[in-house]
KEKE-3310 file (N, C-alpha, C; in steps of 0.2 Angstrom, whole numbers, plus 5000, padded with zeros to 4 digits):
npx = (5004:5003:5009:5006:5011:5027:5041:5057:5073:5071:5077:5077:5085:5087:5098:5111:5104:5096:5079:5071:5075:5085:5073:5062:5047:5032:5017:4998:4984:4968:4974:4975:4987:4993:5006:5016:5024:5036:5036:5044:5048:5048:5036:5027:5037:5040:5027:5024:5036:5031:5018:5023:5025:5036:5054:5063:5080:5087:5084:5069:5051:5039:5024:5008:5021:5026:5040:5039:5049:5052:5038:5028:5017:5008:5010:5005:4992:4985:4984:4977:4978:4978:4983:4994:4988:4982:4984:4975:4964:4962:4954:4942:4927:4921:4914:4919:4932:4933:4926:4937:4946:4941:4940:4953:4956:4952:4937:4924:4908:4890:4897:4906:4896:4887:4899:4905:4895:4892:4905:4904:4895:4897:4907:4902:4898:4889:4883:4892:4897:4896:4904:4919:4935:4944:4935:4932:4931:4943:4940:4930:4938:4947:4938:4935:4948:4949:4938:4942:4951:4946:4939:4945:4943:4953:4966:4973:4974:4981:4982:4987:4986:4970:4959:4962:4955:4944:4926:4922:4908:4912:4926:4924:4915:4922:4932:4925:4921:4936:4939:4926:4931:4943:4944:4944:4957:4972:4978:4985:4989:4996:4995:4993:4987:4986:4974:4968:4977:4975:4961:4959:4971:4978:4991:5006:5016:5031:5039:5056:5066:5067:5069:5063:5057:5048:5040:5024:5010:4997:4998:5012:5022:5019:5024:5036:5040:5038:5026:5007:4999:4996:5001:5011:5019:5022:5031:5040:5048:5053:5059:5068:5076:5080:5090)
npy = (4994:5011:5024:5036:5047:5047:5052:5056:5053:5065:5083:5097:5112:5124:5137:5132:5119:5103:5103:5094:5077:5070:5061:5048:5040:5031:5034:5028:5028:5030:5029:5033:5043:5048:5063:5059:5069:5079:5094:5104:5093:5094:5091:5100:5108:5099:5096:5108:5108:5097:5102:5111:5125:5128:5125:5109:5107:5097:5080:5073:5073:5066:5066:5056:5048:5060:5072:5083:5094:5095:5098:5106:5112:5106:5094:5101:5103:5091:5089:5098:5108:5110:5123:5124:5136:5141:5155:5167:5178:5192:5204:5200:5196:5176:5170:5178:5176:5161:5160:5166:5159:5145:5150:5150:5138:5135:5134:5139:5149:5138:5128:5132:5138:5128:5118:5126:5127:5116:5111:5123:5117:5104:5109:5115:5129:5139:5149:5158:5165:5178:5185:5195:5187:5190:5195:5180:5166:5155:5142:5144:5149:5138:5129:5135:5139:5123:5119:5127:5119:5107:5111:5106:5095:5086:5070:5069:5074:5087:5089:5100:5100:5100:5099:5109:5121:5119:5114:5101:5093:5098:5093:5079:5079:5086:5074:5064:5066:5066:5053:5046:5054:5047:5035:5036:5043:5050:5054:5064:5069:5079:5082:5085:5079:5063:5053:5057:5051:5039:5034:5038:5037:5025:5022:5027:5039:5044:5055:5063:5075:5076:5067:5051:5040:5029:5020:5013:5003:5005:4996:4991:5004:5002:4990:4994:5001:4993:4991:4996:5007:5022:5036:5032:5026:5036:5044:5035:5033:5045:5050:5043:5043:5057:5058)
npz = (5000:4996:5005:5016:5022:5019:5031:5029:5040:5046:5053:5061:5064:5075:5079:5088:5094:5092:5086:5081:5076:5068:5063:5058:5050:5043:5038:5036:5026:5036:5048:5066:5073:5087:5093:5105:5118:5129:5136:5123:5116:5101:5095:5089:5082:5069:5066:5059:5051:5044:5040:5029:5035:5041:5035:5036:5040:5038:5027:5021:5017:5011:5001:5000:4992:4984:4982:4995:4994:4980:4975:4982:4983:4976:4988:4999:4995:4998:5013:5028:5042:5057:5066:5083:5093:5083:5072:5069:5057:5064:5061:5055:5050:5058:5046:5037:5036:5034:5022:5013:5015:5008:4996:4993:4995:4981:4979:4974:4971:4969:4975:4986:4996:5000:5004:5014:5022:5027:5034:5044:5052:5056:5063:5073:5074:5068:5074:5080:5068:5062:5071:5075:5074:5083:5096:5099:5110:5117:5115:5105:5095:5091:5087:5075:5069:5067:5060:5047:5043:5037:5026:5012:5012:5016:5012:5023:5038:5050:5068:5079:5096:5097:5104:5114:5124:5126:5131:5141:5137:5123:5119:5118:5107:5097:5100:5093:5080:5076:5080:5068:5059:5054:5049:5036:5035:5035:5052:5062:5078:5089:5105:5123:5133:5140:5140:5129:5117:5121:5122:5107:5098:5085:5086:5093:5093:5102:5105:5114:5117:5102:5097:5090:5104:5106:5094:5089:5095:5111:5118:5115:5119:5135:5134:5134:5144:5154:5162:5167:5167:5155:5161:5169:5160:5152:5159:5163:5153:5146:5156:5159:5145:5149:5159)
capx = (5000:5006:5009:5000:5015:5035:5046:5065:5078:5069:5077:5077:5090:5089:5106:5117:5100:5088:5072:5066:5081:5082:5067:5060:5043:5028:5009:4996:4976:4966:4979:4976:4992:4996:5011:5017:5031:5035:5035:5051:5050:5049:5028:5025:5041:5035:5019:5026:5040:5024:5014:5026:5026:5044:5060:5068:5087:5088:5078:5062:5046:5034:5015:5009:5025:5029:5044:5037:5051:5050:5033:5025:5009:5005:5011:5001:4983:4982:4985:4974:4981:4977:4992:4995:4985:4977:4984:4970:4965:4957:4950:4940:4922:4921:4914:4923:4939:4930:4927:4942:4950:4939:4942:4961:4957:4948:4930:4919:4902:4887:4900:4909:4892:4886:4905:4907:4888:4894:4910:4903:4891:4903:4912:4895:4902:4883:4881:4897:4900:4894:4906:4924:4938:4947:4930:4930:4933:4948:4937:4929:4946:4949:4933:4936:4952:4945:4932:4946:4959:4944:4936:4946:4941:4961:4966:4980:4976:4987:4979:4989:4981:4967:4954:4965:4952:4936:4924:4922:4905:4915:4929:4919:4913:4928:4937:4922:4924:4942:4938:4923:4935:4951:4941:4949:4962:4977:4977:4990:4987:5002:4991:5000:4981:4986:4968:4967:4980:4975:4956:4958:4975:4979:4996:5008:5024:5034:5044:5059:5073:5065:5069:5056:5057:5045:5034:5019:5003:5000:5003:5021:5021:5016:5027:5042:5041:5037:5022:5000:4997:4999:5006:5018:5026:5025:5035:5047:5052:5055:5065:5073:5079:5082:5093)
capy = (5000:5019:5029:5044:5050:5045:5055:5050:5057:5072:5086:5107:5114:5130:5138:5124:5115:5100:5103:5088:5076:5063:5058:5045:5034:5031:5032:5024:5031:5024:5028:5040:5044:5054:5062:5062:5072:5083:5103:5105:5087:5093:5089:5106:5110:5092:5095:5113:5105:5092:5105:5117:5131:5126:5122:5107:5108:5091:5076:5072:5074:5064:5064:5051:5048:5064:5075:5089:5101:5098:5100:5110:5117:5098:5093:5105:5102:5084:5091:5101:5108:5116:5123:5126:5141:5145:5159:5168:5185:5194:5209:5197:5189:5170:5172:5179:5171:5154:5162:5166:5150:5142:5151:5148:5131:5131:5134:5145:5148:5135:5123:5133:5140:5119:5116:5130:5127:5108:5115:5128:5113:5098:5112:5119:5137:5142:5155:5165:5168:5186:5186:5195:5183:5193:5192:5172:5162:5151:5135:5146:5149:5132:5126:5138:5132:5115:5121:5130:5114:5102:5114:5103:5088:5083:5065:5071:5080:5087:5094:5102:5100:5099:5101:5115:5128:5116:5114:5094:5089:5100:5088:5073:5081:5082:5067:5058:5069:5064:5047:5043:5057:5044:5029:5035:5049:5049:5061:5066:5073:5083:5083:5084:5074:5055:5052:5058:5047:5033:5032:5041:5034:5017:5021:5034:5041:5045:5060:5066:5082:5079:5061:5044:5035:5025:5020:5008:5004:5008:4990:4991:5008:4999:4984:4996:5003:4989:4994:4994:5017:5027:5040:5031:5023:5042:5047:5033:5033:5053:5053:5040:5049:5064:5056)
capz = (5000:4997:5013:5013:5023:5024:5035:5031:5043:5046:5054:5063:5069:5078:5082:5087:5095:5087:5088:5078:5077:5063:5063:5052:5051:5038:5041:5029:5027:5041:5055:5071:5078:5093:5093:5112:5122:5134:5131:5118:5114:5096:5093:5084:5075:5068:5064:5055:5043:5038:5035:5025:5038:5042:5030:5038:5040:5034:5030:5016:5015:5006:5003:4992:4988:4982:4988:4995:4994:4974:4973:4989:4980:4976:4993:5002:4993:5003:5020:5032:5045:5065:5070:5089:5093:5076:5070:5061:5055:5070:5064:5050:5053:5054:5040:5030:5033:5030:5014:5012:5014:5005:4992:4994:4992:4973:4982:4971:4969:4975:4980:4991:4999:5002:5008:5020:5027:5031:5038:5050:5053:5060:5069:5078:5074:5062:5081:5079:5059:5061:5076:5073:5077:5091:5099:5100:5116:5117:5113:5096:5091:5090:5083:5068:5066:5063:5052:5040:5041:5035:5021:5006:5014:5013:5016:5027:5045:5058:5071:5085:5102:5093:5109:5120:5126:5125:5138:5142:5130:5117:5118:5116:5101:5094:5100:5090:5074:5074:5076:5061:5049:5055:5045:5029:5032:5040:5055:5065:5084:5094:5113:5129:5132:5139:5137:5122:5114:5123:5118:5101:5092:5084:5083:5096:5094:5108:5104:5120:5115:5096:5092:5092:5109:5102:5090:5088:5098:5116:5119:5114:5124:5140:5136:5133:5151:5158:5167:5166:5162:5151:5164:5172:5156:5149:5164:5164:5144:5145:5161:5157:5141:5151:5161)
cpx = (5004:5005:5008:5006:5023:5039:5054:5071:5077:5074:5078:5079:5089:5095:5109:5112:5096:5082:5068:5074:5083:5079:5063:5052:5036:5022:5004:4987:4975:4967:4975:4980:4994:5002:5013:5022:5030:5035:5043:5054:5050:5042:5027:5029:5041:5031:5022:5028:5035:5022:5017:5029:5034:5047:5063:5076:5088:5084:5073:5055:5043:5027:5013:5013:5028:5034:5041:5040:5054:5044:5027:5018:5006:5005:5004:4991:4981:4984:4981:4977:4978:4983:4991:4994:4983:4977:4979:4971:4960:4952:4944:4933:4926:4920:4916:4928:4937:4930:4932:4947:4947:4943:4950:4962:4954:4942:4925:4911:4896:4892:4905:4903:4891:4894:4906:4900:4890:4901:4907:4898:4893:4907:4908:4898:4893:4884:4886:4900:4903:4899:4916:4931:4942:4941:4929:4933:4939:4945:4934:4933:4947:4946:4934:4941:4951:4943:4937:4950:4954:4939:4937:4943:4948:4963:4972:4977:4981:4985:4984:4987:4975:4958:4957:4959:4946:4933:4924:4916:4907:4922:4928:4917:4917:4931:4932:4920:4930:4941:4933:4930:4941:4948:4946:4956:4967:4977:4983:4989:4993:4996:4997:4993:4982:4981:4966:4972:4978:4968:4957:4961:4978:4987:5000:5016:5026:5040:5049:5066:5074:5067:5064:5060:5057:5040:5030:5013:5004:5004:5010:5023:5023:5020:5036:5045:5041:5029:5013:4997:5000:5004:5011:5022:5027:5030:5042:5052:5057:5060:5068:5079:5083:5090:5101)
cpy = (5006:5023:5034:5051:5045:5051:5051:5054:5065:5077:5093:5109:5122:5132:5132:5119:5110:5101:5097:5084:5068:5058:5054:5039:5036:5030:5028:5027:5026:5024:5034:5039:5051:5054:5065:5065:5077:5092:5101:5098:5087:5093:5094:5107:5105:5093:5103:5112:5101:5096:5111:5124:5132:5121:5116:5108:5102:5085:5077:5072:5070:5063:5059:5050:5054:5068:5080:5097:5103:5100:5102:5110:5109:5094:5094:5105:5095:5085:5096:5102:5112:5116:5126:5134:5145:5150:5161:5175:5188:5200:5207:5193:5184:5169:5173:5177:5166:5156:5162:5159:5144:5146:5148:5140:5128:5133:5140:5145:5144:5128:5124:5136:5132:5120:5120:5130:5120:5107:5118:5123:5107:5101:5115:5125:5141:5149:5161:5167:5175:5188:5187:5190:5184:5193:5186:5170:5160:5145:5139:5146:5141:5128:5129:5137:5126:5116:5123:5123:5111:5106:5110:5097:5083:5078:5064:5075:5081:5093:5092:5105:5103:5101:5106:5119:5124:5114:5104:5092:5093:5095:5081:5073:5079:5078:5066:5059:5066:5056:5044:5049:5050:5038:5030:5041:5047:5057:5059:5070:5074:5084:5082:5079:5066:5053:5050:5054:5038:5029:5035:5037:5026:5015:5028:5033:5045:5050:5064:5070:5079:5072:5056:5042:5029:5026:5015:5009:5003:5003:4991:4995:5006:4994:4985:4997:4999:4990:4997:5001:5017:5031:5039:5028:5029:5044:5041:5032:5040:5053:5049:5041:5056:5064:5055)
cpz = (5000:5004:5009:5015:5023:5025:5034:5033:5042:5053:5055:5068:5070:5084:5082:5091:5090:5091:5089:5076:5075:5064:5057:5053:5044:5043:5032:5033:5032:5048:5057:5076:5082:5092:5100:5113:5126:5131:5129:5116:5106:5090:5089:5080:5069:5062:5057:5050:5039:5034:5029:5027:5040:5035:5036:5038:5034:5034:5023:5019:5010:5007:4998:4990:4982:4987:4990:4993:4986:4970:4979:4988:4980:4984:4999:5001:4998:5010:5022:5039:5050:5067:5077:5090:5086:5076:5066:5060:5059:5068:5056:5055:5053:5051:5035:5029:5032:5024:5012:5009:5012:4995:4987:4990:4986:4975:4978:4969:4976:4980:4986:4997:5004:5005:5015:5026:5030:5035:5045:5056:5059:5064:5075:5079:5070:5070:5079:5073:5057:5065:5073:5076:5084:5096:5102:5107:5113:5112:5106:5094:5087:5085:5074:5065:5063:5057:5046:5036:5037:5029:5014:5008:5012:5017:5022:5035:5051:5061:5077:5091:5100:5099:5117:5121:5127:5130:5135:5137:5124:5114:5116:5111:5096:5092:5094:5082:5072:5072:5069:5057:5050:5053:5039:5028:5035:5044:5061:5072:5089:5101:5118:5134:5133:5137:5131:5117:5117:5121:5109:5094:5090:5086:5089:5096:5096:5105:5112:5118:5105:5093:5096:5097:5108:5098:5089:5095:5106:5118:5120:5119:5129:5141:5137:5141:5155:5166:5162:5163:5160:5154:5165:5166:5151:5154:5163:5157:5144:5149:5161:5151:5144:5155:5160)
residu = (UNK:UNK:UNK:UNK:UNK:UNK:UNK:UNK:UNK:UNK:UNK:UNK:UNK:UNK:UNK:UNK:UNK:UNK:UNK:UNK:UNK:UNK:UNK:UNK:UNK:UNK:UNK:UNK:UNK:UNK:UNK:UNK:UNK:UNK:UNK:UNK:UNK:UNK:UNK:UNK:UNK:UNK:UNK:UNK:UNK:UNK:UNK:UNK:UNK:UNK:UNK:UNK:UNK:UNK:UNK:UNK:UNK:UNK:UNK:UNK:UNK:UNK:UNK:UNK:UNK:UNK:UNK:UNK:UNK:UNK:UNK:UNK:UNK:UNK:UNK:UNK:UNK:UNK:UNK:UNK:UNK:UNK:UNK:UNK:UNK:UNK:UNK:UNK:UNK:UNK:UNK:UNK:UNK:UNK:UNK:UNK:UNK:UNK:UNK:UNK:UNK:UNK:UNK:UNK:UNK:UNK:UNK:UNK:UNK:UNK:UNK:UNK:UNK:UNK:UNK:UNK:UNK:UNK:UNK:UNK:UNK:UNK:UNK:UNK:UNK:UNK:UNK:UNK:UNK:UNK:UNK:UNK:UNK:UNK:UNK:UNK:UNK:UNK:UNK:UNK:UNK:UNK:UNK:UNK:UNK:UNK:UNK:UNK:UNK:UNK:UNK:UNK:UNK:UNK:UNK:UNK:UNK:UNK:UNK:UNK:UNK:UNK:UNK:UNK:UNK:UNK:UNK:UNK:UNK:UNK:UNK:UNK:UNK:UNK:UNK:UNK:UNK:UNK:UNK:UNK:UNK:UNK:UNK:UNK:UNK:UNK:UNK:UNK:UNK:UNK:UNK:UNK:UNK:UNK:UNK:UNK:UNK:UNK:UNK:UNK:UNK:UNK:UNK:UNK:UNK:UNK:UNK:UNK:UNK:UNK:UNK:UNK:UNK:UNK:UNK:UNK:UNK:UNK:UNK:UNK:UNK:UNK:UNK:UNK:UNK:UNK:UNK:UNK:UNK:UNK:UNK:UNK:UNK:UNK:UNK:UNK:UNK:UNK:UNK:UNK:UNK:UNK:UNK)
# end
């Protein structure tokens, strides 16, 4: 089968630091992988080079089996991205940056009207449209974030704490969004959420000072550490690394 993503010896150096720290593994439609670690394990800068917001220093990129850094534009149409605090355009309705970003994305006419009403829809944002972004809660922020990353409907997602600001049955919502879309996409989730990787992903990769710890299912996880949680085999992987 084609991987939807391969990572080969990816990494980002800042100053004489790695962030991300050859890094290398493949995912395949289907999969939802959490990508765990502690703060500066690497999770965001990560999720950044995937998405094109960052140059790697060294290291590939492939989507579909394409390089991405020969071909970006192609690269970047199969990916949707929430990036860690969802930067947006604050003095812009939500509606009108959905437009916007629809547009962006090939969107014209009644198909972008139908797309952005089923968007605004599976995010349960129809209430604040009218509402300018700087205005929004923490948890609409986020919501609206969503709603833009999935407007291509792109078999690619990487969502970056993906339920930060959300109240508890908005979580839920969420989580089980991620789950039916992770039927046929590959989706990608940076949380600092054990929880969250523990019901959500099929698949989790342990990230500590920007390289894999591990990688495979919790099991493995669980069997690495030698012990029955998630917490305490996060706690003893890490510092053990740290060490």
């Amino acid at each position: 089968m084609t991987s939807s993503l391969r990572i080969e010896n990816l990494s980002k150096k800042f100053n004489q630091n790695y962030a991300v720290d050859n890094v290398s593994f493949k995912t395949s439609p289907g999969e939802i992988i959490a990508v765990l670690g502690p703060n500066g394990a690497g999770k965001s800068t990560l999720m950044n080079m995937i998405s094109g917001f960052l140059s790697p220093s060294s290291g590939k990129i492939f989507v579909f089996e394409e390089d991405i850094s020969k071909n970006p534009i192609k690269g970047k149409e199969q990916i949707g991205f929430l990036p860690e605090g969802a930067p947006l355009y604050p003095d812009l309705s939500v509606a009108n940056f959905l437009n916007y970003m629809a547009e962006l994305r090939g969107f014209r006419g009644k198909d972008k009207e139908t797309r952005l009403e089923e968007v605004c829809k599976i995010a349960k944002i129809e209430n604040v449209l009218a509402q300018k972004i700087e205005t929004l809660s923490k948890g609409y922020l986020r919501r609206v974030g969503f709603a833009q990353s999935i407007i291509s409907n792109p078999p690619i997602l990487l969502l970056d704490e993906p339920t930060d600001g959300l109240d508890p049955n908005q979580k839920e919502h969420m989580r089980r969004l991620i789950k039916t879309m992770g039927r046929d996409k590959t989706i990608l989730i940076s949380t600092h959420l054990l929880e969250e990787a523990e019901h959500l992903a099929s698949r989790i990769i342990l990230l500590n000072k920007g390289k894999i710890i591990i990688d495979g299912t919790l099991k493995d996880l669980l069997f690495k550490a030698d012990c029955s949680d998630l917490a305490d085999a996060f706690k003893i992987l890490t510092q053990g690394e740290n060490q």
